[in-house]
N, C-alpha and C positions, 0 to 999 in steps of 0.2 A: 901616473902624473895626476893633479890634484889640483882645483882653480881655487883661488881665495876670492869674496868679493870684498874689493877695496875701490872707493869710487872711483871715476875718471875725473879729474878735479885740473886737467888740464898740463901735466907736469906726468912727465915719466914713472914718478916716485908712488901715485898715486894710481897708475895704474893698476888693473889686476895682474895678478903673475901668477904662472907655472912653477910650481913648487916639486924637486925630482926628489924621491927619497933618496933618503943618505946626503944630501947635499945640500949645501947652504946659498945654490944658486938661484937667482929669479930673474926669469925671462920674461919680458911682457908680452901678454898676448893682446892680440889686435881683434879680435871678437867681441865686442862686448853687445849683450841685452839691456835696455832700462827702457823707462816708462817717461815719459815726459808731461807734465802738468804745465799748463795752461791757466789764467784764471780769465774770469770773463766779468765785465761787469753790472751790476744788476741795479735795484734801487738800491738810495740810501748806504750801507755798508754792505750789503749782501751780494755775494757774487755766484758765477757760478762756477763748473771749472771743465776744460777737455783734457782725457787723456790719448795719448797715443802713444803705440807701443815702440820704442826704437830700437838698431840695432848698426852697432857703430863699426865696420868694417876700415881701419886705419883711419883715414880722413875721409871718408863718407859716412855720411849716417842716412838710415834709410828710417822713413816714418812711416808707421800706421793707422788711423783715427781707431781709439778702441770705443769710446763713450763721450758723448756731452753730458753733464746732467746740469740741472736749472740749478737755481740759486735757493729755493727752495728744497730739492732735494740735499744739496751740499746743508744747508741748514740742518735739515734732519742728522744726519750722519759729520756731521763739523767733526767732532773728537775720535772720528777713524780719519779723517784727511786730515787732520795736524798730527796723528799719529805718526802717518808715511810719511810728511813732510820731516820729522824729529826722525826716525828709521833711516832716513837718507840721510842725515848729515848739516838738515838745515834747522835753523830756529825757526818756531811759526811765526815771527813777525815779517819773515821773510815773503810769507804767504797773504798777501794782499790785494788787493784791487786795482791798485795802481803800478804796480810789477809788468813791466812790459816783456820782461825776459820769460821764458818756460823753465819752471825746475826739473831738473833730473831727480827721479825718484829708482832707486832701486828696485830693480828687479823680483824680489820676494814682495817690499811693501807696495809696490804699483799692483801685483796680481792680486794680494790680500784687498787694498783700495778698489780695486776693478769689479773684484767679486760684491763687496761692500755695495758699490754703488747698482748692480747690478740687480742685486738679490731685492733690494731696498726700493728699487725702481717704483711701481706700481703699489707698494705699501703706504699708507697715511697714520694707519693708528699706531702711538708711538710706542705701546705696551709688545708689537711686535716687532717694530723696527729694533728695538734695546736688545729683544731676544735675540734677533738675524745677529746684530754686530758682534752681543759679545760669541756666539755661534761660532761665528768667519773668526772673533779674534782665540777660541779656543783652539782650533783647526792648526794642526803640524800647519809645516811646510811643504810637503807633500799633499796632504790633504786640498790644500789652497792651490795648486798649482789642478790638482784633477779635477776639481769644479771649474775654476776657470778655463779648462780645456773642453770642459763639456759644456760649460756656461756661454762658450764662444763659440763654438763647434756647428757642424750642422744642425741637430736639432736642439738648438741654443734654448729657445724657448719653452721647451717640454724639461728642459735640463735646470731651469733659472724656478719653475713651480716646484720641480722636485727638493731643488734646494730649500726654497721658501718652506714648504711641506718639514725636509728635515728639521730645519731652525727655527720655526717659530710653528709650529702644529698648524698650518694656515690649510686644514682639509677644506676640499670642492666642497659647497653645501649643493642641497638642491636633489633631486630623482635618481 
């Protein structure tokens, strides 16, 4: 058996389903993972945004805070987080400051977004930031999914330099 991702959009029809081979049957399954964005507001037009990771068990969903990041980092990296918003199913206009609701962002683009935001964290000069993203956006699916498990993980932080190190050559200077 085999999962398709098709969003939760509220309606049966849209749920994801169990696809059996040989058959033309689809059953809905009641598992689903996604990522939930947040926006925050900041000066002027600039916001910022949280995500947390969720994970919808029939009519329950259970949340996780995965990251805040400032308004200024969302600045830096804007066209990986309208990315994941477009990846999910939504227009970026929908992505604004004044948005009281959280978007559901899918799964793949929430973990690719997380890693993004993550990697980029403590970065300023933008000639490495450009590297990181397009890095994270060159990365399978797979790939994005193993960094953000080591990115998250216990030793998050020795996992988040190594990243940086891969994607943008950011070597330790110094003895």
């Amino acid at each position: 058996m085999t999962t398709a991702a098709v969003p939760l959009l509220g309606t049966e029809s849209h749920r994801p389903v169990a696809h059996h081979r040989g058959t033309q049957r689809h059953l809905p399954l009641d598992n689903v993972r996604a990522f939930r964005l947040t926006t925050r507001l900041g000066q002027g037009d600039a916001f910022g945004i949280t995500l947390e990771e969720t994970f919808t068990a029939g009519d329950t969903v259970l949340s996780t805070p995965v990251l805040e990041a400032s308004p200024a980092q969302v600045a830096r990296v804007l066209d990986a987080v309208i990315a994941s918003v477009r990846q999910s199913g939504h227009t970026p206009g929908t992505l604004g400051i004044t948005r009281g609701k959280p978007l559901r962002i899918h799964e793949p683009a929430g973990v690719r977004l997380t890693l993004t935001l993550l990697a980029t964290a403590p970065v300023t000069r933008h000639d490495r930031i450009r590297s990181m993203v397009a890095g994270i956006n060159a990365m399978s699916v797979e790939e994005t999914y193993y960094w953000y498990a080591k990115c998250a993980g216990q030793h998050a932080k020795r996992a988040r330099k190594a990243l940086r190190i891969l994607l943008a050559d950011e070597r330790p200077t110094g003895g």
